[in-house]
Each structure stands twice: as structure tokens, then as C-alpha cells.
C-alpha positions as CSV (number, residue, x, y, z in Angstrom):
1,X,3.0,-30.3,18.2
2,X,4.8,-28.3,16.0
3,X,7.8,-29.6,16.7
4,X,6.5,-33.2,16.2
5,X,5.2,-32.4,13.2
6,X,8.6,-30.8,11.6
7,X,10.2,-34.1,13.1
8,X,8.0,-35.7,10.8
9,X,8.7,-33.8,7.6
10,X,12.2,-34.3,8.2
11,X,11.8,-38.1,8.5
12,X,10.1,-38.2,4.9
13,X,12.4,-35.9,3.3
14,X,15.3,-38.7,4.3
15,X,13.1,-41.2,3.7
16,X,12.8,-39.6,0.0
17,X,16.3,-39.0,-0.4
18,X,17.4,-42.2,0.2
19,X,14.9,-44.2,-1.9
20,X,16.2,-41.9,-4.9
21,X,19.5,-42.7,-4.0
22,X,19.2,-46.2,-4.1
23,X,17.1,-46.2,-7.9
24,X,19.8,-43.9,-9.3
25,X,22.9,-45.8,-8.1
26,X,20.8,-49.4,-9.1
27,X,20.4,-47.7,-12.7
28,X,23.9,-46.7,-12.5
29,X,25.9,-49.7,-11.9
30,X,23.2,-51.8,-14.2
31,X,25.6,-54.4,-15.4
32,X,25.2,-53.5,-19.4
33,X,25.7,-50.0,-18.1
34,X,29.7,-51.2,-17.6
35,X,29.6,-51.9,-21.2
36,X,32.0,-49.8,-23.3
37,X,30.4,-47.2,-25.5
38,X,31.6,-49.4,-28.8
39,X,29.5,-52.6,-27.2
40,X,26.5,-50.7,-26.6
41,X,26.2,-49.2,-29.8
42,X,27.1,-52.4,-31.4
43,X,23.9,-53.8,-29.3
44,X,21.5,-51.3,-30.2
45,X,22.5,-51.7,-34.0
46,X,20.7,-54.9,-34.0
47,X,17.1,-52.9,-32.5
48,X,14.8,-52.0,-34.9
49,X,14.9,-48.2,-35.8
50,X,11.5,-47.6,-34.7
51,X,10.4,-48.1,-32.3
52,X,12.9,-49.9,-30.0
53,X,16.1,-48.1,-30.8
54,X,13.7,-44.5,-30.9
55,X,13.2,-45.8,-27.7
56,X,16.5,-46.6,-26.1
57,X,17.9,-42.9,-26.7
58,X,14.9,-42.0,-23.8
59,X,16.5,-43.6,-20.8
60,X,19.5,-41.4,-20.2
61,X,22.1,-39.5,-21.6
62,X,24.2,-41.6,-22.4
63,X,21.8,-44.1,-24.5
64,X,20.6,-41.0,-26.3
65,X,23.7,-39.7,-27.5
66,X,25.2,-44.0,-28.9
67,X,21.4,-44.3,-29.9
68,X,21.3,-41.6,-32.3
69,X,24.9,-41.9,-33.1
70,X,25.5,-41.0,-36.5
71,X,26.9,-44.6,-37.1
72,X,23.5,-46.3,-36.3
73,X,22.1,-44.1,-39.2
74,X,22.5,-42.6,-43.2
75,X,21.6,-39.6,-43.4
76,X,20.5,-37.1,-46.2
77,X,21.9,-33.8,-45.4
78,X,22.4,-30.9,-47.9
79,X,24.1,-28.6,-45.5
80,X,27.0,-30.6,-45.0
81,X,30.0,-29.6,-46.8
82,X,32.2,-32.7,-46.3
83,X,30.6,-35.5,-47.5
84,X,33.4,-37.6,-46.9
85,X,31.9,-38.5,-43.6
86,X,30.8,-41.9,-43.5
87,X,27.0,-42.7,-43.7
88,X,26.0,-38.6,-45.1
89,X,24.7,-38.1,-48.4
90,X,23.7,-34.8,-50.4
91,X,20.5,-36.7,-51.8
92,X,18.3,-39.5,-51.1
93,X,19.0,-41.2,-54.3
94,X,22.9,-42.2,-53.2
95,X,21.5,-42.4,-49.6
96,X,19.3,-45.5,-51.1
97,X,22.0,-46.8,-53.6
98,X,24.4,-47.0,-50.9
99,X,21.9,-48.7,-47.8
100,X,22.0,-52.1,-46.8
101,X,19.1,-54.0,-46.5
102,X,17.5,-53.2,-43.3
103,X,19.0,-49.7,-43.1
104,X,17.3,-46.4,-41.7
105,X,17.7,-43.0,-43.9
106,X,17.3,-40.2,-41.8
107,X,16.2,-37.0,-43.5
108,X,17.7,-33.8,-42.7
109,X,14.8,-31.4,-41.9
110,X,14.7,-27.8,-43.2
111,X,14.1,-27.3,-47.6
112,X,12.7,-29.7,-50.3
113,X,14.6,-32.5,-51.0
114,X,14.1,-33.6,-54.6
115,X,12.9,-37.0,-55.8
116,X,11.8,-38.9,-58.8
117,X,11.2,-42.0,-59.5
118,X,13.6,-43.5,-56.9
119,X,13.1,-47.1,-56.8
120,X,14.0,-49.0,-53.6
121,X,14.1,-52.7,-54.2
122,X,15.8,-53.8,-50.4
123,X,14.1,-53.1,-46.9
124,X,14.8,-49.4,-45.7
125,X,13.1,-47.1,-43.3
126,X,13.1,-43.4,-44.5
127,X,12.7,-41.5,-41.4
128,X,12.4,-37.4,-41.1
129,X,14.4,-35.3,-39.0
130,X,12.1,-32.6,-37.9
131,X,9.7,-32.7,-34.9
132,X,7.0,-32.7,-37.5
133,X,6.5,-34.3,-40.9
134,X,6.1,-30.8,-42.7
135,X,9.5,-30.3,-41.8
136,X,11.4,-32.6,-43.7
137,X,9.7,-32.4,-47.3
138,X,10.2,-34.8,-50.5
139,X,9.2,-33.3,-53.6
140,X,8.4,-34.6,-57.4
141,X,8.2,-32.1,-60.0
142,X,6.2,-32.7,-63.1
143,X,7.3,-35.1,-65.8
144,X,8.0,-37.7,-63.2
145,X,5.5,-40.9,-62.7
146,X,6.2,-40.8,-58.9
147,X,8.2,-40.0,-56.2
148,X,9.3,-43.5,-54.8
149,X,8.8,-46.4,-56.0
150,X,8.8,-49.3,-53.7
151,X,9.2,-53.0,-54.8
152,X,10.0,-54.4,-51.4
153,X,9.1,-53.8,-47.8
154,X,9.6,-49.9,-46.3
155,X,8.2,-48.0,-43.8
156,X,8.2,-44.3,-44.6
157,X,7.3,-42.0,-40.8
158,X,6.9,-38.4,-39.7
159,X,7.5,-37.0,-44.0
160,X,5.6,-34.8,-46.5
161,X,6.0,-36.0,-49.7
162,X,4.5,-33.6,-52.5
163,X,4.0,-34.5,-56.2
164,X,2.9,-31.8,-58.5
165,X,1.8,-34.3,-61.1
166,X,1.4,-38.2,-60.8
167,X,1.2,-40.0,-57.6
168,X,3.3,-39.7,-54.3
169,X,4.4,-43.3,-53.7
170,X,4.2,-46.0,-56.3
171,X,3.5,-49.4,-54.7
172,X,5.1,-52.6,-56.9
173,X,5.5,-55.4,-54.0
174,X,5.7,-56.0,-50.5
175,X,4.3,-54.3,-47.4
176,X,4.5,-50.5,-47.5
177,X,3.9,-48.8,-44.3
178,X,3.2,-45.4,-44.1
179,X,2.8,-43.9,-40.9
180,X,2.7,-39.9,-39.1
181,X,3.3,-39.0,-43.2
182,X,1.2,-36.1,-45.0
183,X,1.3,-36.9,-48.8
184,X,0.2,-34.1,-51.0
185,X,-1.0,-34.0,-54.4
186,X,-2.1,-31.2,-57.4
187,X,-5.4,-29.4,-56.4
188,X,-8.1,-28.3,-58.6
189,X,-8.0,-28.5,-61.8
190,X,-5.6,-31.4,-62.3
191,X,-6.6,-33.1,-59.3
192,X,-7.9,-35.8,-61.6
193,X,-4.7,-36.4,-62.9
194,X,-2.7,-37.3,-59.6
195,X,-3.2,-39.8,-56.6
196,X,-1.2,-39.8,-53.5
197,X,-1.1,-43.6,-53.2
198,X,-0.8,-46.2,-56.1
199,X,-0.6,-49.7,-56.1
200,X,-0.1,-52.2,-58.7
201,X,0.7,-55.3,-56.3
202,X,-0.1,-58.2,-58.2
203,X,-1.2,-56.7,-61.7
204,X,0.7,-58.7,-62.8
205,X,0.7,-61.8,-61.4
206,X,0.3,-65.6,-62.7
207,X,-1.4,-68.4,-60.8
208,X,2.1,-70.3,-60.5
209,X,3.3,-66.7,-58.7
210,X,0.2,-66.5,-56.7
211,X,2.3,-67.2,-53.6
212,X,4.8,-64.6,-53.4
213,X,2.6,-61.9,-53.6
214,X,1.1,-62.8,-50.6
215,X,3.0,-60.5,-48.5
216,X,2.1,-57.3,-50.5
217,X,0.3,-54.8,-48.2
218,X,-0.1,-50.5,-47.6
219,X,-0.6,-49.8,-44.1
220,X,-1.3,-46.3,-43.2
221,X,-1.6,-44.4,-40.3
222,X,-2.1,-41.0,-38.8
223,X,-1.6,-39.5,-41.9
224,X,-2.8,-36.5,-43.6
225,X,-3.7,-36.8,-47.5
226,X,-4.3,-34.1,-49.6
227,X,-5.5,-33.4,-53.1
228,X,-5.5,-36.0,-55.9
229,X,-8.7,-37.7,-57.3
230,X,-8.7,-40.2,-54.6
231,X,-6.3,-41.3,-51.3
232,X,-5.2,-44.5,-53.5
233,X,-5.7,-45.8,-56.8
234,X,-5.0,-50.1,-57.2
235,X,-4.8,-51.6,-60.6
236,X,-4.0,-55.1,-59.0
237,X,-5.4,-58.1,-56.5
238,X,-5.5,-55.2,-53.8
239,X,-8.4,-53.5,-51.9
240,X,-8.8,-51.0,-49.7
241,X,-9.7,-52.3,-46.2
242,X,-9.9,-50.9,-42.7
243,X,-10.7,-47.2,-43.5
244,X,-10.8,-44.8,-40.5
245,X,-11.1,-40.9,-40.9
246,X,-10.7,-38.6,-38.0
247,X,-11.6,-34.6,-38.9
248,X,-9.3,-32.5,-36.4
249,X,-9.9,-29.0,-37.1
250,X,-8.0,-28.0,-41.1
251,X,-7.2,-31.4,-41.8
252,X,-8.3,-35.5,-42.4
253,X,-6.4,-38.2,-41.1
254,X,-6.5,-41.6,-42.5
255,X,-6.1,-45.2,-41.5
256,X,-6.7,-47.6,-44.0
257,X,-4.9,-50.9,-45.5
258,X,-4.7,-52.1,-48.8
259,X,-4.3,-55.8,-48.6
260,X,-5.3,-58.7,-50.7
261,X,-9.2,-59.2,-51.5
């Protein structure tokens, strides 16, 4: 019996071996695996930052190290000496004044980076480089309306942005999303004073220009929101929608949208 039964083990150990044989030498002669390392980051240069290209850098090695190549990103990174490296800026000001349309800014984690009144008027995604957003922190001293300003569509993910007076993010047009973020404002006693979110979508609108506004949105998502007189302050055709408040243990998290009435 015993020897039957070791017999048997052995059987399913082979049979094991060679099934994991077979999905790692499939995986390894995939035919976009006998691409070139310049065609395959050429490819995922056309995914979308997150989540598909986020995505792509889990299957192997290999896709991690073209996915997060420093070519497929800008980054903002103060503790670079050489900035003559293409695509690596010392602020997120130039980082924004040099991007493309479409473009992802990765944050370096580590510090405050300071901001003020930064206008983006193309489609970016400002991502941060730490595991959590409290590691990569954007911060607006006093004397300054806002941090960012956004008059087109962004998505902003896993930052802390921190405004010691006036608002956070400044909403003009187009869909804002917001998601993983923590935005911060003054507490007590000028609380009254700040507001993480503002948006003034459509304040200004005429009848003949009705149309495109239509796109103008704030999406958030997991994010925690702190201070200020209230999580977002509109002054145009936009309401808060959708609210959803989850209490884990020292802090809020919000979902909510601000879309048209």
C-alpha cells in the first residue's frame, strides 16, 4: 500500500510539473512576447495610464520594467540633479507646461511639492508615486485662490493636496475626476473660509453655449476630505449628486458627483 500510494504522489508531482511547464513556455513564446522592447513600449504608449497600462506592468518582468519606463511618463522629481533627462521636471508647473494632451505626470513621493494656482487647460493625469496618497503631497500656501485649476478633463489619483487658505482644486470645465485622493483644508477657526472642492462649471454660461458645457462633471472616489466649510462649494448649473460616506475608524471617505441639475 505504501508503496502504491508513493507511486501515486509521484505521478501528480509529474503531472504538476508538466502542466506548469507547458503555461510558462505558452506565456513565453506568446507571439507579441517576440516583439522588440522598442515595439512593446511603443504599444503600451497608446493604453490608458490607469488602469490598463497600471495593469500591464503586473504580468511579468519584463512588461513591468517597458510599462513604467520613464519614457511612458513626466515626472516631477526634486531629487534629481540632472534635469536634462528627458520627461523629469523639478516642479509640477513645467511638468504641466511641457505635457501633451493626454499625458500622465507622475509625482515623486517623499516632501511637499508646491502649487498655486496652476491652471491645466489640456487632458493630463497627475498620478502619485507613493504606495499611499499621503506620500506624495501638493501644497498651497496662503495668498493663493487654489491649488489647480482645471479647465478641461483630468483625473487626479492616490495625492494629498493641502490648501492653507482657499480651496484645493478649482473646477472651470470639463470632467474632473478625483479618485484614492485626500484633500485637506484650514481647520477651525478659518474653516469657513476654505473648501476642498470648488466648481464654477457653467457660471457663466449663455443659452447659445448651453451645449458645451454639457460634458462638465466632478467625480470622486475613495477619498478622504478634511476641514473646510463644506466638501464642495458650486457657484454654477452644478449639483451635488450621488453622495456616499463610509466612516472607517479616524477618517470619512466620500463618493459623490457633481453633475448638471
Amino acid at each position: 500500500m505504501e508503496v502504491e500510494e508513493q507511486e501515486g504522489r509521484r505521478s501528480r508531482k509529474m503531472k504538476r510539473s508538466n502542466k506548469n511547464e507547458k503555461i510558462s513556455s505558452s506565456s513565453s513564446f506568446a507571439p507579441i512576447n517576440s516583439l522588440d522592447d522598442g515595439c512593446l513600449m511603443h504599444i503600451f504608449s497608446f493604453l490608458s495610464p490607469i488602469p490598463d497600462r497600471y495593469n500591464t506592468a503586473l504580468v511579468c518582468h519584463r512588461w513591468h520594467y517597458l510599462a513604467c519606463h520613464p519614457q511612458l511618463w513626466l515626472r516631477v522629481d526634486r531629487s534629481v540633479k540632472d534635469f536634462s533627462e528627458p520627461g523629469v521636471f523639478p516642479n509640477i508647473e513645467e511638468a504641466v507646461s511641457a505635457a501633451r494632451p493626454g499625458d500622465t505626470i507622475l509625482i515623486a513621493a517623499g516632501g511637499s511639492h508646491l502649487v498655486s494656482n496652476i491652471q491645466i487647460r489640456k487632458p493630463l493625469c497627475l498620478i502619485g508615486g507613493g504606495e499611499l496618497p499621503d506620500e506624495t503631497t501638493l501644497l498651497c500656501l496662503r495668498g493663493s485662490d487654489s491649488a489647480l485649476e482645471f479647465l478641461s478633463t483630468c483625473k487626479l489619483t492616490n495625492l494629498t493636496v493641502k490648501a492653507e487658505l482657499g480651496c484645493c482644486l478649482l473646477h472651470r470645465s470639463g470632467r474632473l475626476i478625483i479618485d484614492e485622493c485626500i484633500l485637506q483644508c484650514e481647520s477651525n477657526p478659518l474653516d469657513y473660509l476654505s473648501c476642498p472642492i470648488v466648481s464654477t462649471a457653467g457660471s457663466e454660461v449663455f443659452p447659445s453655449n448651453l451645449k458645451s458645457h454639457r460634458g462638465d462633471s466632478v467625480s470622486v472616489s475613495h477619498t478622504r476630505i478634511e476641514g473646510g466649510a463644506k466638501a464642495v462649494l458650486t457657484s454654477g448649473d452644478l449639483a451635488l449628486q450621488r453622495v456616499r460616506v463610509i466612516y472607517a475608524r479616524t477618517s470619512l471617505y466620500f463618493w459623490f458627483d457633481v453633475d448638471g441639475k
